[in-house]
C-alpha positions as CSV (number, residue, x, y, z in Angstrom):
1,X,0.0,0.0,0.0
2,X,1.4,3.4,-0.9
3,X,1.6,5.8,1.3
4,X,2.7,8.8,-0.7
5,X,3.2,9.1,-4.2
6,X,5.1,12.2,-5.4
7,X,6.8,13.6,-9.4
8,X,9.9,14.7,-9.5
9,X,11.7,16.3,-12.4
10,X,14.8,17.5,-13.3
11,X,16.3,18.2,-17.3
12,X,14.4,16.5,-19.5
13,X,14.0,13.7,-16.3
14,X,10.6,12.7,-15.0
15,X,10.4,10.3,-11.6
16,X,7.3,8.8,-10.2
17,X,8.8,7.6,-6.8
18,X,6.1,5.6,-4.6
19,X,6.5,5.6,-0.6
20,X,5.7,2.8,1.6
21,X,6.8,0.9,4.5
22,X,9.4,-1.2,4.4
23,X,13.0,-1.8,5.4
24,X,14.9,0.9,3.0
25,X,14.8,-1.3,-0.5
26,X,14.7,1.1,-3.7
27,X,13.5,-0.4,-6.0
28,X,14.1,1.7,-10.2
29,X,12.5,0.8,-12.9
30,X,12.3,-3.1,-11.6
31,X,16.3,-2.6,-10.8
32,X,17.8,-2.4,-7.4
33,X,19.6,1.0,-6.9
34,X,22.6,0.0,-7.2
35,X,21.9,-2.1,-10.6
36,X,20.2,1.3,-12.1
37,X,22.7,3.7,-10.6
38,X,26.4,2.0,-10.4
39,X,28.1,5.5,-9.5
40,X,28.0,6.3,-5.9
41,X,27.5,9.8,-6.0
42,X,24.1,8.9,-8.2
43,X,22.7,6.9,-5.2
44,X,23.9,9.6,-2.3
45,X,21.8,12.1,-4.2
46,X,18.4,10.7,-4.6
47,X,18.9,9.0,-0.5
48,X,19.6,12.5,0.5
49,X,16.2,13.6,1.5
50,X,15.9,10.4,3.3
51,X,19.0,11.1,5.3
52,X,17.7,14.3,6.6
53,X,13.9,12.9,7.2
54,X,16.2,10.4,9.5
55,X,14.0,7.6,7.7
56,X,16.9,5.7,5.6
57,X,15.6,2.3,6.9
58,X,11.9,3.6,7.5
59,X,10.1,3.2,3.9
60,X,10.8,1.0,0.8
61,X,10.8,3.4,-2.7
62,X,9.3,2.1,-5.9
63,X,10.5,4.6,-8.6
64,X,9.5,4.8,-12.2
65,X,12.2,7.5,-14.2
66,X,11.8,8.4,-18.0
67,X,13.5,10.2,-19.9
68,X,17.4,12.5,-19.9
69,X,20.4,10.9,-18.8
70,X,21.7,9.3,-15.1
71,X,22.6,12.6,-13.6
72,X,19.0,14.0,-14.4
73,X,17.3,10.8,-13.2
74,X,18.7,11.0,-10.0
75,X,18.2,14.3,-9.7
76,X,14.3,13.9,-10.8
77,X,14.2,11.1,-8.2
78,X,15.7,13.0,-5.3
79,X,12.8,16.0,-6.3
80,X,9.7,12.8,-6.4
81,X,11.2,11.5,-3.0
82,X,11.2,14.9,-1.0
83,X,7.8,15.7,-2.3
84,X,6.6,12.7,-1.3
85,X,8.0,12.6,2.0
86,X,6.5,16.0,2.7
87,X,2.9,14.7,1.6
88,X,3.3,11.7,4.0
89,X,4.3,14.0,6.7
90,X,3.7,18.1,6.3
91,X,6.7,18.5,9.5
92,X,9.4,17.3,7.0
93,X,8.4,20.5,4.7
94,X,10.6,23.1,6.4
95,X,14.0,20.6,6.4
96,X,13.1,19.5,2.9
97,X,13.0,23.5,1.8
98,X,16.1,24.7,4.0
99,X,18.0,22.1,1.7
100,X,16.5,22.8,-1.2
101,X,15.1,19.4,-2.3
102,X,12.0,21.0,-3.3
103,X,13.0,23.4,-5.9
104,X,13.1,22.1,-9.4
105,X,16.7,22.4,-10.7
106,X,14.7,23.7,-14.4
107,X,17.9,24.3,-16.2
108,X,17.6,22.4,-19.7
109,X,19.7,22.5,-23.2
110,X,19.1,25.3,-25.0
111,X,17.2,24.6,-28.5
112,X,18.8,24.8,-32.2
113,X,17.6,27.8,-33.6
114,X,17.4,27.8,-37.2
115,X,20.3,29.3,-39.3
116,X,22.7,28.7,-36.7
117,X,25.3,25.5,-36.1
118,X,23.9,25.1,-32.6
119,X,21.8,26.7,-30.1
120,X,23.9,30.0,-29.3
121,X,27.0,29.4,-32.0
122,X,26.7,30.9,-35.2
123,X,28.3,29.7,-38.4
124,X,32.3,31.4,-39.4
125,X,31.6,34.4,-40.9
126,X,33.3,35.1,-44.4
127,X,33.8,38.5,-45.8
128,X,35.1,37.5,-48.9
């Protein structure tokens, strides 16, 4: 039975990340964390809000992530966790914003504009 369900996104990144009780298994995509993420850094990220909720061994996560590359994913993850912890329980909403789990990191690759080589870069200009 879930207890909170909160979306998390981060780049191009969205995470559905699933809070129940459990033991502390993380469970992405069907994968075991440390299957779906093999850099450490990756899994220290998205356990962060968990760390400061002092719940690391208090809920079991079932995470569903589409989309962007590792670094977003865990990124989109650690945003779905921290909103769902705060749904579960509204005291965890002040710690969650003093560390800034809450606010979507919205910085995404810049489009190709048209008559250009890429999205800021122009093509070498010749005057002859």
């Amino acid at each position: 039975m879930n207890l909170a369900i909160g979306v998390g996104r981060r780049k191009t990144s969205v995470a559905r990340v699933y809070l129940r009780n459990g033991k502390g298994n993380v469970r992405i995509n069907g994968k075991d964390i440390k299957e779906y993420f093999p850099v450490q850094e990756h899994v220290a990220q998205l356990l962060q809000p968990l760390q400061v909720a002092d719940a690391l061994e208090k809920y079991d996560l079932v995470i569903t992530v589409r989309g962007g590359g590792v670094s977003g994913q865990a990124g989109a993850c650690r945003h779905g966790l921290a909103r769902a912890l705060v749904l579960h329980d509204q005291s965890n909403h002040s710690t969650m914003k003093t560390n800034g789990f809450l606010t979507r990191d919205s910085r995404m690759v810049e489009r190709k504009k048209y008559g250009q080589r890429g999205a800021r870069r122009r093509f070498q200009f010749s005057k002859r």
